[in-house]
VEXSE-148078 format. One record per residue: residue in three letters; x, y, z of N, C-alpha, C, O in turn. Coordinates in nm, 3 decimals. Example, Ala and Ser with C-alpha at 12.3 -4.5 7.8 and 13.67 -1.06 7.14 Angstrom:
BEGIN
{site 'ALA' {1.319 -0.569 0.780} {1.230 -0.450 0.780} {1.320 -0.330 0.780} {1.424 -0.332 0.846}}
{site 'SER' {1.285 -0.225 0.708} {1.367 -0.106 0.714} {1.290 0.003 0.787} {1.341 0.114 0.804}}
***
This chain:
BEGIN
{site 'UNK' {0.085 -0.118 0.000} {0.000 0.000 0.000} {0.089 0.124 0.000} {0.190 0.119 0.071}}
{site 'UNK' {0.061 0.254 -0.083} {0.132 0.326 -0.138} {0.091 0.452 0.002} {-0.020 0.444 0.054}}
{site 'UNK' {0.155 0.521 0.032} {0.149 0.675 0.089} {0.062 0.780 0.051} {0.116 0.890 0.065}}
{site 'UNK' {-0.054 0.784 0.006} {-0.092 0.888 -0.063} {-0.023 1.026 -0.044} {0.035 1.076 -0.140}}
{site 'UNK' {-0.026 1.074 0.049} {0.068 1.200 0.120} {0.174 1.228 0.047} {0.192 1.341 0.002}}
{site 'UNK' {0.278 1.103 0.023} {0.363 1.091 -0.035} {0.398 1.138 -0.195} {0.473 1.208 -0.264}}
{site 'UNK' {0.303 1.060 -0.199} {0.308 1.062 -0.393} {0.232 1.166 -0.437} {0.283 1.217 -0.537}}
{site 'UNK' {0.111 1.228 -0.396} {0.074 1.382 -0.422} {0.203 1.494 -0.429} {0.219 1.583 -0.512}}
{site 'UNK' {0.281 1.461 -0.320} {0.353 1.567 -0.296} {0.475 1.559 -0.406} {0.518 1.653 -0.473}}
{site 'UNK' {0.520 1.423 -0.408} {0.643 1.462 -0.529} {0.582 1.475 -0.628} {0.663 1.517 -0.711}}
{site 'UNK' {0.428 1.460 -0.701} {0.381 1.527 -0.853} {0.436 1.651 -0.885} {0.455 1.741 -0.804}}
{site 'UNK' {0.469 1.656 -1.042} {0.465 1.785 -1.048} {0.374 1.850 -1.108} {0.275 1.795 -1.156}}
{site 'UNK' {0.392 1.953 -1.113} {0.196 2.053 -1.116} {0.125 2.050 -1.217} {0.021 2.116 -1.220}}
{site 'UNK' {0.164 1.978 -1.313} {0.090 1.918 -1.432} {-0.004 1.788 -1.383} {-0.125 1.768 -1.392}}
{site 'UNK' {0.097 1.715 -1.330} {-0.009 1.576 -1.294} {-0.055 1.590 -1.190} {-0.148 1.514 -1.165}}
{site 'UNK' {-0.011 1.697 -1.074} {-0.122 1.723 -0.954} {-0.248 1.798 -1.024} {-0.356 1.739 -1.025}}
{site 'UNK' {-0.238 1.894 -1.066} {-0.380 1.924 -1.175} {-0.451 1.808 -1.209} {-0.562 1.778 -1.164}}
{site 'UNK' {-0.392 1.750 -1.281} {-0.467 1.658 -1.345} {-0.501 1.530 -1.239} {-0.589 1.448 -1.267}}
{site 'UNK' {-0.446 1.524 -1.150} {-0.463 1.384 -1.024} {-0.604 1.436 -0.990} {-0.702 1.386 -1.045}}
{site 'UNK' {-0.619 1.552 -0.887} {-0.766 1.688 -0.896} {-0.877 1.649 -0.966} {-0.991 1.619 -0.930}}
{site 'UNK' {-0.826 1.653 -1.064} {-0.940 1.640 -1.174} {-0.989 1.503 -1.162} {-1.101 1.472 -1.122}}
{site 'UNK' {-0.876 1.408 -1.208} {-0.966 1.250 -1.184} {-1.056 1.271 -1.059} {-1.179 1.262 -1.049}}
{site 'UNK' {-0.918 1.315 -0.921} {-0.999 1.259 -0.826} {-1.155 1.345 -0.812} {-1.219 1.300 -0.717}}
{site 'UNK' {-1.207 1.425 -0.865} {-1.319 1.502 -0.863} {-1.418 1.441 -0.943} {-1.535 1.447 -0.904}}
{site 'UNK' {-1.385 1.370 -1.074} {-1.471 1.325 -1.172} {-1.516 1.182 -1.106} {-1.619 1.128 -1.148}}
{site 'UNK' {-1.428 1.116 -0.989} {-1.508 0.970 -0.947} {-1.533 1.053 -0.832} {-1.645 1.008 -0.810}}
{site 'UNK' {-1.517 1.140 -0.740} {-1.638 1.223 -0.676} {-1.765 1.224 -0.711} {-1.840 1.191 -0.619}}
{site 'UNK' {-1.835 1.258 -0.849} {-1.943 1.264 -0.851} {-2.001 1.176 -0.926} {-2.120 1.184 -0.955}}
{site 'UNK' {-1.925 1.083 -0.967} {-1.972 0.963 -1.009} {-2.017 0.817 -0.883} {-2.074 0.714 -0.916}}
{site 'UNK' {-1.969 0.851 -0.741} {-2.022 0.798 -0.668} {-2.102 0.820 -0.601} {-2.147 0.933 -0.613}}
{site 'UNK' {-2.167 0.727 -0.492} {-2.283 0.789 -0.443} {-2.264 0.836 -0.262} {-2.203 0.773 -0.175}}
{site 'UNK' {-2.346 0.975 -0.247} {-2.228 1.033 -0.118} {-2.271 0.987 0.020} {-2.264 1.060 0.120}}
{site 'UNK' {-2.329 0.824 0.020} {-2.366 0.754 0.144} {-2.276 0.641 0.154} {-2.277 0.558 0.245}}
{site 'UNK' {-2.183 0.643 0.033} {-2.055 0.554 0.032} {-1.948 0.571 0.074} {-1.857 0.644 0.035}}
{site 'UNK' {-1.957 0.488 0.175} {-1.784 0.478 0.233} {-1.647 0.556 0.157} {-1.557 0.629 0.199}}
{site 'UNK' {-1.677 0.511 0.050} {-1.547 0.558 -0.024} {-1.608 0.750 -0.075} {-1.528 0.813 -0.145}}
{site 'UNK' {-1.676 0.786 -0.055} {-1.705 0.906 -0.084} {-1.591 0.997 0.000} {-1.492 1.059 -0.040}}
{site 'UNK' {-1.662 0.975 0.163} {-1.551 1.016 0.228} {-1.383 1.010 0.210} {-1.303 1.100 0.236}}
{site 'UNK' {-1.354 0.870 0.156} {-1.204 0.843 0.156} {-1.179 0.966 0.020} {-1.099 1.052 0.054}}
{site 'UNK' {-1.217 0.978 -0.076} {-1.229 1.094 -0.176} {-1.232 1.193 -0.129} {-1.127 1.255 -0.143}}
{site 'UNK' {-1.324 1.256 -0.063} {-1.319 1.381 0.012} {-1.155 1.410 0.053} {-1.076 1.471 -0.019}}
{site 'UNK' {-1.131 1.366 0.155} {-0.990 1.366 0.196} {-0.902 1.318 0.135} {-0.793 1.348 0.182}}
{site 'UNK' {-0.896 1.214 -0.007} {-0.776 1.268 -0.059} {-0.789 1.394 -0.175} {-0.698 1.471 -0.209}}
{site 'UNK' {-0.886 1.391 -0.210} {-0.853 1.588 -0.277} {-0.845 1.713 -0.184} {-0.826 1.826 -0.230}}
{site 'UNK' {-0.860 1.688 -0.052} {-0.857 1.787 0.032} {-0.657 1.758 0.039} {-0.582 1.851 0.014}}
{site 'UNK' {-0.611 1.639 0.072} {-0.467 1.619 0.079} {-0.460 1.674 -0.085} {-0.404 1.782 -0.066}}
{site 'UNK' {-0.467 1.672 -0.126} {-0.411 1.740 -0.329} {-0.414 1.825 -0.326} {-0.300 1.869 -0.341}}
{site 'UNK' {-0.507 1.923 -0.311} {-0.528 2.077 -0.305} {-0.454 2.120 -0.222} {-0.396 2.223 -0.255}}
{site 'UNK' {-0.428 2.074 -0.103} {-0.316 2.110 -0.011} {-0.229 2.096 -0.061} {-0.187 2.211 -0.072}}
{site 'UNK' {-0.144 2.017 -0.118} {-0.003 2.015 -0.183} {-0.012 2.079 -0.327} {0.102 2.101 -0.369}}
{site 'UNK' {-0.100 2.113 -0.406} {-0.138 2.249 -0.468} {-0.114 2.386 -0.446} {-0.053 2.470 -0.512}}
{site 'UNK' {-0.196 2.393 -0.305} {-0.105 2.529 -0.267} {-0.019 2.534 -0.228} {0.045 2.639 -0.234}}
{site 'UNK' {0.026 2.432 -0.170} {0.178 2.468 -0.101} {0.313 2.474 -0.204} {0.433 2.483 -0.178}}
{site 'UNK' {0.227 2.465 -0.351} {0.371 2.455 -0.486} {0.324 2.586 -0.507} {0.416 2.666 -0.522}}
{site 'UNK' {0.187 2.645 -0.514} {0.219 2.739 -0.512} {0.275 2.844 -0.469} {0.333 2.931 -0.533}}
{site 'UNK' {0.247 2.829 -0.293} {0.300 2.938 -0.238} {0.441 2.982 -0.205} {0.489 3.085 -0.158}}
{site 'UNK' {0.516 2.809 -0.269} {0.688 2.792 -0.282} {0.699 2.919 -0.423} {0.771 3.019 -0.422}}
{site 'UNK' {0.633 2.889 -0.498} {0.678 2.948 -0.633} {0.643 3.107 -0.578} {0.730 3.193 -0.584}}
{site 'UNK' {0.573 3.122 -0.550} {0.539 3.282 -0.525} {0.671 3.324 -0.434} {0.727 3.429 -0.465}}
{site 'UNK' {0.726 3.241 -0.313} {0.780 3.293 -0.235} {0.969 3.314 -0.282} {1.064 3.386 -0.252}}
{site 'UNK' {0.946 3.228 -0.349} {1.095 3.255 -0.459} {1.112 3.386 -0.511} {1.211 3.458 -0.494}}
{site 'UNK' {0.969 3.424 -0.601} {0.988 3.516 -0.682} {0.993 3.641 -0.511} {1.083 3.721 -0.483}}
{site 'UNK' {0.894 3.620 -0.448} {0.846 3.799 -0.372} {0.994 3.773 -0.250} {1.014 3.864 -0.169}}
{site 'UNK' {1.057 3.687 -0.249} {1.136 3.642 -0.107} {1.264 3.757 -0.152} {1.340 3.731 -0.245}}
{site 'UNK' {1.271 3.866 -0.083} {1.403 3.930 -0.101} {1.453 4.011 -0.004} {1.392 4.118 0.001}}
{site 'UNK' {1.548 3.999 0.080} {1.585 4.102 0.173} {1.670 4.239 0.155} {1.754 4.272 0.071}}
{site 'UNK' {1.625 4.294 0.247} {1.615 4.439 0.246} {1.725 4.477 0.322} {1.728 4.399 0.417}}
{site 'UNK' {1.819 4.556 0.330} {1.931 4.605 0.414} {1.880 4.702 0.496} {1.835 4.802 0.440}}
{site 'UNK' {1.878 4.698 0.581} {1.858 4.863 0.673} {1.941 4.914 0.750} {1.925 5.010 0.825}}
{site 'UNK' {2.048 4.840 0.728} {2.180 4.852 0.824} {2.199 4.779 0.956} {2.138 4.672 0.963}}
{site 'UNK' {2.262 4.810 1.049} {2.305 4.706 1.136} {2.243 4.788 1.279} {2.196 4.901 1.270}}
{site 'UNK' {2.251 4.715 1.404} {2.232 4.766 1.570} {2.332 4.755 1.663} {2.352 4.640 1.703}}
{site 'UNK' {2.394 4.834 1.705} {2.472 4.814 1.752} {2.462 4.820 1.917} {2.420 4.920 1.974}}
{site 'UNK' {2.497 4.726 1.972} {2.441 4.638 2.156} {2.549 4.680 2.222} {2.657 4.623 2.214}}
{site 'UNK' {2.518 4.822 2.317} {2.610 4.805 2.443} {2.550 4.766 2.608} {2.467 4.813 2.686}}
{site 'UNK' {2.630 4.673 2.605} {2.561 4.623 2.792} {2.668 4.688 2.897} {2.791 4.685 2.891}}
{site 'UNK' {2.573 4.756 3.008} {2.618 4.863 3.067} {2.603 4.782 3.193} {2.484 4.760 3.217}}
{site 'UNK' {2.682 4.733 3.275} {2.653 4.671 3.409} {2.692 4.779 3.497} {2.775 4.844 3.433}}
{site 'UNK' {2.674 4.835 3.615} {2.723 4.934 3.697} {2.800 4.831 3.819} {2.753 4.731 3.874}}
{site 'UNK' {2.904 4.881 3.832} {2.987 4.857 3.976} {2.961 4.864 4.070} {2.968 4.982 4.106}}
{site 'UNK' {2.933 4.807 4.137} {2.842 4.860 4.311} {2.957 4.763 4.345} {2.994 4.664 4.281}}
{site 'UNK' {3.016 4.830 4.491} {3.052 4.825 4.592} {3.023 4.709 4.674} {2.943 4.644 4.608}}
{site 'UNK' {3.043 4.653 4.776} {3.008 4.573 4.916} {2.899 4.628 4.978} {2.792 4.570 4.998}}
{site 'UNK' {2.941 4.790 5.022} {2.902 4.838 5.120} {2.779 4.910 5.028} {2.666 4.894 5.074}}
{site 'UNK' {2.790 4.988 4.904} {2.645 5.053 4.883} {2.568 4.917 4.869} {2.455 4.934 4.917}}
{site 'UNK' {2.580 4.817 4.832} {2.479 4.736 4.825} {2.416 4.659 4.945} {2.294 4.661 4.961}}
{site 'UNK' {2.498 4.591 5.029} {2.446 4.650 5.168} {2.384 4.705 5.227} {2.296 4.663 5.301}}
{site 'UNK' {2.434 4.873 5.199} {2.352 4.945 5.287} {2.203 4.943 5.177} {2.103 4.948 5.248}}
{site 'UNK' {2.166 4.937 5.023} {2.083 4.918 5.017} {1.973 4.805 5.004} {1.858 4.825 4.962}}
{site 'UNK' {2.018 4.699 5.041} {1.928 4.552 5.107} {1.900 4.573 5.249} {1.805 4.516 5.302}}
{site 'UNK' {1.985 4.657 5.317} {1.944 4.679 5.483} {1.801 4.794 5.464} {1.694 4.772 5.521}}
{site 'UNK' {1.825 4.914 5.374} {1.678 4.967 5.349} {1.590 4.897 5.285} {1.477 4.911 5.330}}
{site 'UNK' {1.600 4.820 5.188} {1.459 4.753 5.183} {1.393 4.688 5.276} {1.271 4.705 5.283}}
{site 'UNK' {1.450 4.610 5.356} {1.457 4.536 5.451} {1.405 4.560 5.556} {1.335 4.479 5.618}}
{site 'UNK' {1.447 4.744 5.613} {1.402 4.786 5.715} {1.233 4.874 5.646} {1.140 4.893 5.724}}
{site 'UNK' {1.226 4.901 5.550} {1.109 4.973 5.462} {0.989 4.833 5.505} {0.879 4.857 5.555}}
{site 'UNK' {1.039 4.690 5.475} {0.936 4.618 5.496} {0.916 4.556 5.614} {0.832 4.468 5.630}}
{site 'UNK' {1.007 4.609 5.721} {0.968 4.582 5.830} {0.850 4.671 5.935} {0.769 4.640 6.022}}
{site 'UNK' {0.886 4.768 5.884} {0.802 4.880 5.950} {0.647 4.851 5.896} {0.580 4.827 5.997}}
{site 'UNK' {0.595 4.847 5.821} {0.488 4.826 5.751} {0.429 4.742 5.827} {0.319 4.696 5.795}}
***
């Protein structure tokens, strides 16, 4: 038993067109309280999906182009604290939430 998933997807867009088409023409040649109606349903819903997705490769080739705007330049600024200023300021928070 073959992949359907599979083999839709490596077609190329001539015979996925045309796969569509069959699979649409025994669409309405069956009857839609048949089991296999459903299994149809979902594989042209899997076709059309790999339909657009050749398309939206081909579109994104052509519109895909980046833009320069120049560069950012990152300075990280750490400040030096001391022993003692830091200290003395954990002893004021400390005493701020004690009073409360």
């Amino acid at each position: 038993m073959e992949d359907y998933y599979a083999k839709v997807y490596e077609l190329p867009e001539d015979k996925l067109v045309a796969e569509i088409e069959r699979l649409n023409k025994q669409l309405f040649k069956i009857n839609a309280t048949s089991p296999i109606y459903n299994q149809l349903v979902d594989m042209i819903g899997i076709a059309n999906d790999a339909y657009d997705e050749m398309c939206y490769k081909k579109r994104v080739k052509v519109e895909d182009k980046i833009i320069e705007i120049g560069t950012v330049d990152q300075e990280t600024f750490t400040p030096d604290y001391s022993k003692e200023v830091l200290l003395n300021a954990v002893v004021q928070q400390y005493h701020k939430g004690v009073k409360k």
